[in-house]
C-alpha positions as CSV (number, residue, x, y, z in Angstrom):
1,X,0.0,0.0,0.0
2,X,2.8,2.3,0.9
3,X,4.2,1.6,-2.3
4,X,1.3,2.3,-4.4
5,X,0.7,5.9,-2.5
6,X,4.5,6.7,-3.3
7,X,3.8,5.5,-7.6
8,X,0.4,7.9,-6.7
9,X,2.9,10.9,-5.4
10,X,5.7,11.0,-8.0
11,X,3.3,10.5,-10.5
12,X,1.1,13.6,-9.6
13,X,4.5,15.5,-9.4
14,X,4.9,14.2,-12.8
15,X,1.9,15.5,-13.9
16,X,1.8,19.0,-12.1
17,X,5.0,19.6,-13.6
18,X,4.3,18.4,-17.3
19,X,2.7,21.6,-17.7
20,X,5.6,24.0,-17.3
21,X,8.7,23.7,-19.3
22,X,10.7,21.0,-17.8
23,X,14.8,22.7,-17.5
24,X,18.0,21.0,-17.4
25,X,21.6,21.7,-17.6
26,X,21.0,21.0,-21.5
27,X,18.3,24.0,-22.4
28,X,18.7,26.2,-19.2
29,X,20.5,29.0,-20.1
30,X,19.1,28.4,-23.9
31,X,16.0,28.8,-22.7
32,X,15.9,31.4,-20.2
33,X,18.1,34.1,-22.0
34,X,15.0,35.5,-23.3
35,X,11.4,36.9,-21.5
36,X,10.3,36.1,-18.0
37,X,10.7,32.9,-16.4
38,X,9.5,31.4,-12.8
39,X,11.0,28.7,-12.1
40,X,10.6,25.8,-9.2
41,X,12.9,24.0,-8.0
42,X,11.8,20.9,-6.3
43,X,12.3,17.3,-5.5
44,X,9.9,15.1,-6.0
45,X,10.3,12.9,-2.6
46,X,10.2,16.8,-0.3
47,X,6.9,16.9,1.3
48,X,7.2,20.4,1.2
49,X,6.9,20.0,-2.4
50,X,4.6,17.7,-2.7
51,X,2.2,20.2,-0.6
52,X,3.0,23.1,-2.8
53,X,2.6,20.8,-6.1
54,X,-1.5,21.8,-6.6
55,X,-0.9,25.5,-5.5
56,X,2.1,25.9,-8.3
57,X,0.1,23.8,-11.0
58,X,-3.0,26.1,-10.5
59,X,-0.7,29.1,-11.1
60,X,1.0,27.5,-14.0
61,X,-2.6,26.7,-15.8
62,X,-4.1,30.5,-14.5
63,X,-0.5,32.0,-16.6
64,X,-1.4,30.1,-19.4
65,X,-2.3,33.1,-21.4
66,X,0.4,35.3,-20.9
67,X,3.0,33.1,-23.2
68,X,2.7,35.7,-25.4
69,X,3.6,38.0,-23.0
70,X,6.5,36.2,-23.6
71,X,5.9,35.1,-19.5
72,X,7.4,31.3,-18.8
73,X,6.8,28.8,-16.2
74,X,9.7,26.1,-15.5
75,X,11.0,23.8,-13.2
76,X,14.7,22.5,-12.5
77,X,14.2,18.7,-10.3
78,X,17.3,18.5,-7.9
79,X,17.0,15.0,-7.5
80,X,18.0,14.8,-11.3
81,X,20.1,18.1,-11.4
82,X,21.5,18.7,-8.1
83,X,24.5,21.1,-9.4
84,X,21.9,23.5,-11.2
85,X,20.0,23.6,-8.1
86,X,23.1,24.4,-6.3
87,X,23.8,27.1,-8.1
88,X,20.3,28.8,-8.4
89,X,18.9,27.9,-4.5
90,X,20.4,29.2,-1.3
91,X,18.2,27.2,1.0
92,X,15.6,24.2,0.6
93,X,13.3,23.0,-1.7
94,X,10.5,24.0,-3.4
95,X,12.0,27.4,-4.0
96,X,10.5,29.5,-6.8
97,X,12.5,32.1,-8.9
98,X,12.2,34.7,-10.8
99,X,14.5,35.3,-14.5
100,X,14.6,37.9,-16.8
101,X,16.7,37.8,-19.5
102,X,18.9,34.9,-18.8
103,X,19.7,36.4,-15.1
104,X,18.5,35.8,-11.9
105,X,17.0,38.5,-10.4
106,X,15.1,37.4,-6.6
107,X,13.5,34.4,-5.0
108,X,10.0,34.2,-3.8
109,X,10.5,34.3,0.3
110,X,7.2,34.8,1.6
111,X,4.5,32.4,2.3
112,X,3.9,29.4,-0.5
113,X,0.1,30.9,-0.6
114,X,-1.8,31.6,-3.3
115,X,-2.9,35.2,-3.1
116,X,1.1,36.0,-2.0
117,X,2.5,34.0,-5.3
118,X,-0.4,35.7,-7.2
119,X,1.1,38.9,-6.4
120,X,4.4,38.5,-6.7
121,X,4.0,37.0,-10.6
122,X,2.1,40.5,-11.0
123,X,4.6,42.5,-9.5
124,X,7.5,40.8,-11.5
125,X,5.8,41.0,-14.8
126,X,4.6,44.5,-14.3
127,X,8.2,46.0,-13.6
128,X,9.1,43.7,-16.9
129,X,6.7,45.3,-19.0
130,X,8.4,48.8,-18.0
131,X,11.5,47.3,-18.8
132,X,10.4,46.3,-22.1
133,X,8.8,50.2,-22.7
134,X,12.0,51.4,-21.9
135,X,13.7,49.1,-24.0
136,X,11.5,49.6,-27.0
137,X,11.7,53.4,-26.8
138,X,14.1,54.6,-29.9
139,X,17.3,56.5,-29.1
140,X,16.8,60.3,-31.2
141,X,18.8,60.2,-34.5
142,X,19.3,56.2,-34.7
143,X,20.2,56.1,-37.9
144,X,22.5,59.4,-38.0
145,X,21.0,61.0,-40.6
146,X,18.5,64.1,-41.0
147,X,15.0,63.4,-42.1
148,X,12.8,65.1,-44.6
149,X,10.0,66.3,-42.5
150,X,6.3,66.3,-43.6
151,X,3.1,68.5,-42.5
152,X,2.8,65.9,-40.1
153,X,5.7,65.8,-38.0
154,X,6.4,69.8,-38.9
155,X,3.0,70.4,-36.4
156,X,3.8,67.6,-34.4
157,X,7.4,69.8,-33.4
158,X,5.2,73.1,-33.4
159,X,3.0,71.7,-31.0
160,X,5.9,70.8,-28.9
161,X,8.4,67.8,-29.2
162,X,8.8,65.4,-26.4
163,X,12.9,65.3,-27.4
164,X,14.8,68.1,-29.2
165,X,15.1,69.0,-32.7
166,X,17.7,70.9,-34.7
167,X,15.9,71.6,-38.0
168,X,17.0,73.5,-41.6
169,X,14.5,75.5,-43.6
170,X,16.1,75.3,-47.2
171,X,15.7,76.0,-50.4
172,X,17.2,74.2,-53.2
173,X,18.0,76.6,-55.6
174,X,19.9,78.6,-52.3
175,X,23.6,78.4,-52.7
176,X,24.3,79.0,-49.7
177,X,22.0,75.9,-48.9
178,X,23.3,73.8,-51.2
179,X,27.3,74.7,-49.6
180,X,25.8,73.7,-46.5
181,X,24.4,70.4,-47.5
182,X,27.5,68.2,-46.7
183,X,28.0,69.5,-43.5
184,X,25.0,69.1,-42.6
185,X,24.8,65.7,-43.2
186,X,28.2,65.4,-41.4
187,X,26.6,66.9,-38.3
188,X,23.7,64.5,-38.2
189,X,25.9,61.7,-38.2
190,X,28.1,63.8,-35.2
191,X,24.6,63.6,-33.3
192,X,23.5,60.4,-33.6
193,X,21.7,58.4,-30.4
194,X,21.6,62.2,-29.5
195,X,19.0,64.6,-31.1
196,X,17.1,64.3,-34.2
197,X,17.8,66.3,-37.0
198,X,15.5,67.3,-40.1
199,X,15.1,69.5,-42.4
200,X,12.2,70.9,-44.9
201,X,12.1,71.8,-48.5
202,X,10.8,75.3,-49.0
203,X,9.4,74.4,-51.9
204,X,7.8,71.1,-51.6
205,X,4.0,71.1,-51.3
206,X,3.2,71.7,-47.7
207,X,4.7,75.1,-48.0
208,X,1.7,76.1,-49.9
209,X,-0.6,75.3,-46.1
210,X,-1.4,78.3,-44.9
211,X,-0.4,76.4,-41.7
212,X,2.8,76.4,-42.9
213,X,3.1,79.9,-44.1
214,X,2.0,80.7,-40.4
215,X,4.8,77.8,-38.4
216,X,7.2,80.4,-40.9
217,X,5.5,83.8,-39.6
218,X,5.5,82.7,-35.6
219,X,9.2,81.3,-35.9
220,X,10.6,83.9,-37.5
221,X,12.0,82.0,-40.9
222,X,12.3,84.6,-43.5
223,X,15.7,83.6,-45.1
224,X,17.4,80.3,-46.3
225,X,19.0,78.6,-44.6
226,X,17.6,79.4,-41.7
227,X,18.6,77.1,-38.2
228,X,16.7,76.0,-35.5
229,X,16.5,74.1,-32.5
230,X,13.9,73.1,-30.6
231,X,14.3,71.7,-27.1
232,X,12.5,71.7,-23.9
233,X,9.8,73.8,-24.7
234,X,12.2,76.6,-26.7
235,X,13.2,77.7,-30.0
236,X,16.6,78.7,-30.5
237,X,17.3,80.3,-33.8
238,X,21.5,79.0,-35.0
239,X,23.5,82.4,-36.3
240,X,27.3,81.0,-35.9
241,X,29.3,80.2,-38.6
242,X,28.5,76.9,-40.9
243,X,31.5,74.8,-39.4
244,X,31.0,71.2,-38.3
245,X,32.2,72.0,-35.3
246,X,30.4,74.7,-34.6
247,X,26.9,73.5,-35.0
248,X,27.6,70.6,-32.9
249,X,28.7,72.6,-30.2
250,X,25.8,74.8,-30.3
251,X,23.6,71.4,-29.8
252,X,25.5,69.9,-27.2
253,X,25.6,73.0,-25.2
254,X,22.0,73.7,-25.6
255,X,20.5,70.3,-25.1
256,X,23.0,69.4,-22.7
257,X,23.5,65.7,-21.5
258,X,20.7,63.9,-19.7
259,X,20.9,61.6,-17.4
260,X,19.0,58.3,-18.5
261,X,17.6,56.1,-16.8
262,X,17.8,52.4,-17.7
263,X,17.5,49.0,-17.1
264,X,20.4,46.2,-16.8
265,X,19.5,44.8,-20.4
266,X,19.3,48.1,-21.6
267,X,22.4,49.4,-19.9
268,X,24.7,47.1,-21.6
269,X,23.6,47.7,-24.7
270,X,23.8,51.3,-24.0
271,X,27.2,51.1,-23.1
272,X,28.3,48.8,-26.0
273,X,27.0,51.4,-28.1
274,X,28.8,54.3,-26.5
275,X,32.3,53.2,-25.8
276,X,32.5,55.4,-23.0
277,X,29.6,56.0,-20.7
278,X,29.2,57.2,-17.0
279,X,26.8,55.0,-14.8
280,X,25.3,55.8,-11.6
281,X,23.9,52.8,-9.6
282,X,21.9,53.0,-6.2
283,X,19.8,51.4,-4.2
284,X,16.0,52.4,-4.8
285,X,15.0,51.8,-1.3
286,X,17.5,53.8,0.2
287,X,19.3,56.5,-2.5
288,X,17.6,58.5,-5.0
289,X,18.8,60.1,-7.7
290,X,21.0,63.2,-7.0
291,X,20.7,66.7,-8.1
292,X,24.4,66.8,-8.3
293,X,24.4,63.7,-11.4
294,X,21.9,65.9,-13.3
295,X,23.7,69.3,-13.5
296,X,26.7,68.1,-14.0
297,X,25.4,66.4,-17.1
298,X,23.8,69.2,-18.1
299,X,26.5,71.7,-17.3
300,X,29.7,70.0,-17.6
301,X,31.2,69.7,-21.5
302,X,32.3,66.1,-20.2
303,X,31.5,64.7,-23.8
304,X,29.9,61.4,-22.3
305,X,27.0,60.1,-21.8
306,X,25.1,59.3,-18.3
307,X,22.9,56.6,-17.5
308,X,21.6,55.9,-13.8
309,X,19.7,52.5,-12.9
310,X,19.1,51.1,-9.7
311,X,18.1,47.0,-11.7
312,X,19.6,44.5,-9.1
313,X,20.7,43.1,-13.0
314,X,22.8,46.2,-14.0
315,X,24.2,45.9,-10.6
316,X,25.2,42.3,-10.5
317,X,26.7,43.0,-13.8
318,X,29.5,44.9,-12.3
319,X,30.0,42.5,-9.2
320,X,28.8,44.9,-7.0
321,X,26.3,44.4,-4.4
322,X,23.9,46.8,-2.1
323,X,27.3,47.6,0.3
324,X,29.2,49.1,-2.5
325,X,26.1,51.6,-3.0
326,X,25.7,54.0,-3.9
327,X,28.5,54.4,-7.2
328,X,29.7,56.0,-10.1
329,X,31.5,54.4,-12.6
330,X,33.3,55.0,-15.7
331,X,32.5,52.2,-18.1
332,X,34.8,51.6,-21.0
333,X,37.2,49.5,-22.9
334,X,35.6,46.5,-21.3
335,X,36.0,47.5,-17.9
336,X,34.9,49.7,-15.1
337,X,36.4,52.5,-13.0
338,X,34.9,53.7,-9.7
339,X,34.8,56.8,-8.7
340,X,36.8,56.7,-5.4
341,X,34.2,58.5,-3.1
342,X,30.6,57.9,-2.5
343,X,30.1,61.5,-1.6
344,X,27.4,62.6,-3.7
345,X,25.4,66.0,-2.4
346,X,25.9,69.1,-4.4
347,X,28.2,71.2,-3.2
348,X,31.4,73.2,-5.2
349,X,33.8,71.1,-3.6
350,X,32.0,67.7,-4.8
351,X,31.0,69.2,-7.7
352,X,34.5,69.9,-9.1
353,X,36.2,66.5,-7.6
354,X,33.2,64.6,-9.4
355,X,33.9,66.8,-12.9
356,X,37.8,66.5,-12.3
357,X,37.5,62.5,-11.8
358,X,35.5,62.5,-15.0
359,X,37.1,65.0,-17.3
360,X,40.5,62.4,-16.5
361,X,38.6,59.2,-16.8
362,X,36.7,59.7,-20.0
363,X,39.1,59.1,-22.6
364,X,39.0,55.6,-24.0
365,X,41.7,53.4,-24.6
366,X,42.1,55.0,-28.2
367,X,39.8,58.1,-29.0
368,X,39.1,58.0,-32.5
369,X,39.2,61.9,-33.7
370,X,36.2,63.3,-35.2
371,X,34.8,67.2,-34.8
372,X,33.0,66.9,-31.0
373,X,36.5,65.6,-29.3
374,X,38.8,67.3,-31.6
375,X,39.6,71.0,-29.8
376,X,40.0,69.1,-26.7
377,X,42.5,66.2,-27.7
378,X,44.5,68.0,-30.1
379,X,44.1,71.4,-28.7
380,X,44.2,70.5,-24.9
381,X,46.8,70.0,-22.2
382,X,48.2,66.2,-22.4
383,X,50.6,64.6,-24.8
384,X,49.0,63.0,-27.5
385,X,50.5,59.8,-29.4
386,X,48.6,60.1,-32.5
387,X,48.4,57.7,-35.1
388,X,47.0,59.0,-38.4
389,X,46.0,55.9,-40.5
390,X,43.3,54.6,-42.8
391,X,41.3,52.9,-40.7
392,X,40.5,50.2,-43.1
393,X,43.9,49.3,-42.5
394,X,43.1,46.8,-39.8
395,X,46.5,45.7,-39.2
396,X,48.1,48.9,-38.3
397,X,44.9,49.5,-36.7
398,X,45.0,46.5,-34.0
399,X,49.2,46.9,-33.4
400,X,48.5,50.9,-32.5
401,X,46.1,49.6,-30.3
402,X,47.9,46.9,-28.6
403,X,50.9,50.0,-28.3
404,X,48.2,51.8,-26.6
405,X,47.4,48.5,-23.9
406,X,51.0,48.2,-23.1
407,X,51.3,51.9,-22.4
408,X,48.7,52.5,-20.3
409,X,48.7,49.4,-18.4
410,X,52.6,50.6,-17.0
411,X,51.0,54.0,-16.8
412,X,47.9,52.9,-14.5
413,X,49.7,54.3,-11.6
414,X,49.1,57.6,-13.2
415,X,45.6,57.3,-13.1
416,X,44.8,59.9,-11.1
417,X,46.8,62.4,-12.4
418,X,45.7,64.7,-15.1
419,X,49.0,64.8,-17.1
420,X,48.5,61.0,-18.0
421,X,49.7,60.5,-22.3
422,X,46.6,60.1,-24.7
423,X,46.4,57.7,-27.7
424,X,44.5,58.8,-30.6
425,X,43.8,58.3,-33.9
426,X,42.5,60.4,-36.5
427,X,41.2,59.2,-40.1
428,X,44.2,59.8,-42.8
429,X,41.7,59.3,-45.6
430,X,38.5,61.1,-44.2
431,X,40.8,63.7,-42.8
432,X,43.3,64.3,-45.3
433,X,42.9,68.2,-45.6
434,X,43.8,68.6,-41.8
435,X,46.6,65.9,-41.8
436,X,48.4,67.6,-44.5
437,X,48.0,71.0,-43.6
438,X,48.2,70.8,-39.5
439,X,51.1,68.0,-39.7
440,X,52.2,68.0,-43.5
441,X,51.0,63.7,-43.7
442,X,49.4,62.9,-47.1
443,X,47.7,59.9,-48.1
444,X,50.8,58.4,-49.2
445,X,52.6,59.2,-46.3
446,X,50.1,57.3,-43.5
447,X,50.5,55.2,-41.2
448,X,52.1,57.9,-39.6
449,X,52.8,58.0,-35.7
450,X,53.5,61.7,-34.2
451,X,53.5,62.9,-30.6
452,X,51.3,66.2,-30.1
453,X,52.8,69.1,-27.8
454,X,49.2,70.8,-27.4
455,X,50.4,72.7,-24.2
456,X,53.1,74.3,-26.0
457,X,51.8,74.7,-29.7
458,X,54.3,71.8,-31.1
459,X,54.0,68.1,-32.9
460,X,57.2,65.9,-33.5
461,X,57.3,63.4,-36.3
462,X,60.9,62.7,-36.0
463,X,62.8,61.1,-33.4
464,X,66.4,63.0,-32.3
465,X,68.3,61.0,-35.2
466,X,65.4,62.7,-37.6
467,X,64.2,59.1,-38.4
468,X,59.9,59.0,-38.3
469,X,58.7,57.9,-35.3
470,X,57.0,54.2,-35.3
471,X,54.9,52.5,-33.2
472,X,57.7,49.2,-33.8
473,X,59.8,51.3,-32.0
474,X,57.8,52.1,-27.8
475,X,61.6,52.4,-26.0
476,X,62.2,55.1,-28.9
477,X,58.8,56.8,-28.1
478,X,59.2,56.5,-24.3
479,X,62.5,58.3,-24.8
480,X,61.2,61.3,-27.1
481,X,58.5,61.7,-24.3
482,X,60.6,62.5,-21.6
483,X,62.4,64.8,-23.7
484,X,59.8,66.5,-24.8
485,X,58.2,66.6,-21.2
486,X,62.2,68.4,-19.5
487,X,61.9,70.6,-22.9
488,X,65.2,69.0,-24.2
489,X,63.3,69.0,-28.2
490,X,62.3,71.5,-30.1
491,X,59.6,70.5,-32.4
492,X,57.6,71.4,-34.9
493,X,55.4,74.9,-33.9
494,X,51.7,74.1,-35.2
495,X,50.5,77.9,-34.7
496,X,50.7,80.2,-38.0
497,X,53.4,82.8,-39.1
498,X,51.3,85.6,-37.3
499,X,50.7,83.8,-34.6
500,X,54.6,82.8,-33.7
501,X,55.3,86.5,-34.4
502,X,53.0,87.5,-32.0
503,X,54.3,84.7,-29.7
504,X,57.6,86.0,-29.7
505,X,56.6,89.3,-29.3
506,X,54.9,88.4,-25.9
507,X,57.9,86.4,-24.9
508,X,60.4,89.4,-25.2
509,X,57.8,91.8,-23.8
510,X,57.8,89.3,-20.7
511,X,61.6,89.1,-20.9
512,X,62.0,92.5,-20.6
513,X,59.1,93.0,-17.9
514,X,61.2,90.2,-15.4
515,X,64.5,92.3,-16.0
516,X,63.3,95.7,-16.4
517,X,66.3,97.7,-15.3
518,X,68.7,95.5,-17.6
519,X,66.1,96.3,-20.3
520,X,66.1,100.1,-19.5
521,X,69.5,100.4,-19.9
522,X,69.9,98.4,-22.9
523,X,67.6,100.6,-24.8
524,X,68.8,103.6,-23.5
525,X,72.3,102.5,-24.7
526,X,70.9,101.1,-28.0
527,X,69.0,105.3,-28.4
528,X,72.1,107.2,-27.6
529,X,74.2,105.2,-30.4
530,X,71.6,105.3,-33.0
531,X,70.9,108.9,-32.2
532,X,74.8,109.8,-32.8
533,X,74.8,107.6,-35.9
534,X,71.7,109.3,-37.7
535,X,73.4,112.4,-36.6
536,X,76.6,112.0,-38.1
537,X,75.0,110.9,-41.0
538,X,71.9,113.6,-41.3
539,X,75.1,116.4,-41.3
540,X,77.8,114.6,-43.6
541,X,75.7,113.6,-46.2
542,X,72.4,114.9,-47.0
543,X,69.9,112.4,-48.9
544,X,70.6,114.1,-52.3
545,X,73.8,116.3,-53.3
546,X,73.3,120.2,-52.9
547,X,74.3,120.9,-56.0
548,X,72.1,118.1,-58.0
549,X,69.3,119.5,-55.9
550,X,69.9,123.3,-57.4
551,X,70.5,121.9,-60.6
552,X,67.3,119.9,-61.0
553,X,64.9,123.0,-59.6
554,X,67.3,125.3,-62.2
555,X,66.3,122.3,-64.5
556,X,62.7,122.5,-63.9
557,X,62.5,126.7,-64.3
C-alpha cells in the first residue's frame, strides 16, 4: 500500500510539472536568455513540495495566457540536477524564482500561498513590462541622418516635441544651402543616439498650407538657410558660422547631457553602443537620484553620456552588491572605474572633484578623432600619441592599439593624475585636408605616428636621429617623451606665421618686464648710439647732393 501511495505521489508530481517547461543543464540558459521565467525547483520525494505541487500547478494553468507575453513557467528537479539547483537555490526546496533575461534577479521568500504568489507574478511581470517600454523606446537620431520632415511631423514639433530638434529651412535653388548640405549631413551623423535632425524643403507642397506659411510667420523663418533648434519647450534660432564644429557645439551646449535612466538589459547595450559612458547605480530603497548627477550632465562639457539605474541586474553585472552603494562608474574599454568617493550632495567642492575625476577618466583606450572631441585632444593640455591611419587598414589599426594597452597598463599608476599620455587616432583618408596642412602627412605618407605638444603649440614626427617615429619602436617613443616633457626637443610649432610673431613678441615683452632695469638700460644704450649715428650721417651727407638738388629745380624753371 505504501508503495502504491509513493507510484500515486511521483506521479502527480509528474503530472503538475508536465505543464511547465521541464529545465536541465542541456536547455537552461538556452531557454531562459529571453522573456520572464518562474521557475521551481523541487524534488519530487520533499513533502514540502509535494504540498506546494496543486498550488504551483494552478498558477501554472491561470498564466497560461500570458505566453505571449512572452511570461514562462519552469521547473529544474534537484534530484535529477542537483548542481543546477546548487547554483540557483540558497536554501531548501521547493523554492521559486524569478529570471529575466537569462539572469537571476530574486526568490520568492514569503508564504507558498496563493494570493502572496499571485502577487508576486504580477509584481515581477509588471516592472518587466516597464522594462520592455523602456527598451522599445528609440534612441533620437538612430540612424545618423537628418529626415525630410512632412506636415505631419512639422506640427507635431510646433506643437511641442517630447525630445529636441535641430531643423533646416532650405531651399534648393539657395547656394548657400546647397554649400551647407555636406555639413550638414556630417553633423547628423556627429549627433547620432543624440538629437534628431530634419530639415524641410521650401518648396515642396506643404509650404503652400497656410499652416505652414504661419509655423514660418511665428518662428521667424524669412531667409534660407535658416537654423533652429527646438528643445524643452524653446526655440533657439543658429546664427554661428556653418562649421561642423560649430553647429555641434551649439547642440551639445543647448541640449545638454541627460541623465538616462535604464534597465540592466538596456544598460549594456547602451554602453556597447557608446564606448565610454558614465553610470550611476543606487539602491532604490535607500538613494535616490542626485541633483548633483543631473547638473553636471547638463552643465559640464564632459562629452559622455550618463545613465543611472538602480536594476539589481545592472548591478550584479559589475560585481557589486547593495554595500558598494551607492557608485559612479566609468564604463569603458571593457572595464569599469569607480569613482573613489561615495560623496554625492551638491556642493562646489563635490561638484568639481566629481567633474575632475571624470574630465580624467573619460578618454578611451584609443579616441578615434572626429569634430566633437577634436579642440580638446588636439588642442588641450596632455601629450598625444597620435596615429594617423586609414582605418581600413586593420593591421596597423589593431598593433596601434595593442601600443596603446601596453602603455597605459605601465601607466595605471598615473591614473589619477591629469597629465596622463593620450592615444588617438585620426582618419588619414576622411581627414586628409587637416593631416596635411596641421602636420604636413598625405595619403601616401600614413600610417604615420607623431606625438602632439598641445600645451606648448608643437608636434614631433621625428625622433632625435630625424628618423619617423613608429609605433615598432615604444623604447624610442618613451624616450622622445621624456624629452619632450624636461623641454630638451624642439619641435615642430603648429601655430601660424602671425601667430609665432605675436608669440615671440609676448615672450620678449615678458623678458623684458622680469628684467626691467637691464632692459632700461639696454635701450637707452641702443638710443644714444643710434641717435649719434643718424646724426653724423643727417650732417655729412644729405639724402641728395646740394648741387644736383639746385641743378634739378634750375632744371625745372
Amino acid at each position: 500500500m505504501r508503495q502504491l501511495w509513493v507510484a500515486f505521489i511521483l506521479f502527480l508530481g509528474w503530472r503538475v510539472h508536465a505543464a511547465a517547461v521541464s529545465l536541465g543543464p542541456q536547455n537552461f540558459k538556452t531557454l531562459t536568455a529571453k522573456g520572464t521565467w518562474f521557475i521551481e525547483f523541487f524534488s519530487p520525494y520533499c513533502p514540502a513540495c509535494q504540498q506546494f505541487a496543486p498550488t504551483w500547478s494552478k498558477l501554472v494553468t491561470e498564466h497560461e495566457d500570458r505566453l505571449k507575453d512572452d511570461i514562462h513557467f519552469g521547473t529544474v528537479d534537484c534530484t535529477a540536477f542537483g548542481d543546477l539547483c546548487r547554483e540557483y537555490t540558497e536554501g531548501g526546496v521547493p523554492s521559486v524564482q524569478y529570471f529575466y533575461h537569462g539572469e537571476k534577479v530574486d526568490a520568492f521568500k514569503g508564504a507558498r500561498e496563493w494570493d502572496a504568489l499571485v502577487a508576486y507574478i504580477a509584481e515581477r511581470t509588471k516592472v518587466d513590462e516597464q522594462k520592455e517600454r523602456i527598451n522599445n523606446v528609440k534612441n533620437p537620431n538612430p540612424s545618423g541622418t537628418s529626415v525630410d520632415l512632412d506636415r505631419e511631423k512639422i506640427l507635431a514639433i510646433q506643437a511641442g516635441p517630447d525630445r529636441p530638434w535641430f531643423i533646416k529651412y532650405y531651399s534648393p535653388s539657395c547656394m548657400h544651402c546647397q554649400a551647407l548640405a555636406p555639413t550638414w549631413e556630417k553633423m547628423a551623423k556627429e549627433l547620432q543616439n543624440e538629437v534628431d535632425v530634419g530639415e524641410f524643403d521650401r518648396v515642396s507642397p506643404f509650404s503652400l498650407y497656410a499652416s505652414f506659411e504661419g509655423h514660418c510667420a511665428d518662428y521667424g523663418i524669412s531667409y534660407y538657410p535658416t537654423i533652429k533648434l527646438f528643445a524643452n519647450g524653446d526655440v533657439q534660432e543658429y546664427k554661428g558660422d556653418r562649421s561642423l564644429v560649430s553647429l555641434v557645439g551649439f547642440v551639445k551646449q543647448r541640449v545638454g547631457s541627460q541623465v538616462k535612466h535604464v534597465s540592466g538589459t538596456q544598460l549594456a547595450q547602451r554602453v556597447e553602443e557608446d564606448g565610454v559612458a558614465l553610470v550611476y547605480l543606487y539602491n532604490k530603497e535607500k538613494d535616490g537620484l542626485p541633483d548633483l548627477l543631473q547638473e553636471v550632465a547638463k552643465e559640464a562639457d564632459t562629452g559622455i553620456k550618463f545613465y543611472a539605474s538602480n536594476d539589481e541586474v545592472a548591478i550584479r553585472q559589475y560585481r557589486l552588491g547593495p554595500s558598494d552603494l551607492p557608485t559612479a562608474l566609468i564604463v569603458k574599454d571593457g572595464r569599469h572605474i569607480s569613482y573613489p568617493s561615495r560623496e554625492f550632495k551638491n556642493t562646489p567642492e563635490v561638484r568639481d572633484a566629481f567633474i575632475k575625476w571624470i574630465q580624467i577618466e573619460k578618454f578611451p583606450l584609443v579616441s578615434q578623432i572626429g569634430p566633437t572631441n577634436a579642440p580638446e585632444i588636439l588642442k588641450g593640455d596632455r601629450l598625444v600619441i597620435l596615429a594617423v591611419i586609414n582605418h581600413d587598414d586593420t593591421s596597423n589599426t589593431k598593433k596601434f592599439r595593442q601600443l596603446a594597452e601596453t602603455w597605459t597598463s605601465n601607466d595605471r599608476k598615473q591614473r589619477n593624475k591629469g597629465d596622463r599620455l593620450l592615444f588617438a587616432e585620426l582618419d588619414g583618408i576622411d581627414y586628409a585636408d587637416h593631416a596635411k596642412t596641421a602636420y604636413g602627412i598625405t595619403k601616401n605618407n600614413i600610417p604615420a605616428i607623431l606625438i602632439l605638444d598641445p600645451a606648448r603649440n608643437q608636434y614631433f614626427v621625428n625622433d632625435q636621429q630625424q628618423k619617423n617615429l613608429s609605433m615598432d619602436q615604444p623604447k624610442i617613443l618613451a624616450k622622445m617623451l621624456q624629452d619632450i616633457s624636461a623641454g630638451r626637443v624642439a619641435g615642430v610649432s603648429t601655430l601660424p606665421i602671425h601667430e609665432k610673431a605675436g608669440l615671440k613678441l609676448r615672450e620678449g615683452m615678458a623678458l623684458a618686464q622680469s628684467h626691467w632695469l637691464l632692459s632700461c638700460t639696454t635701450f637707452s644704450v641702443v638710443g644714444v648710439l643710434l641717435y649719434k649715428f643718424m646724426g653724423r650721417r643727417k650732417s655729412r651727407h644729405p639724402i641728395l647732393p646740394l648741387k644736383q638738388q639746385q641743378s634739378a629745380l634750375e632744371h625745372n624753371d
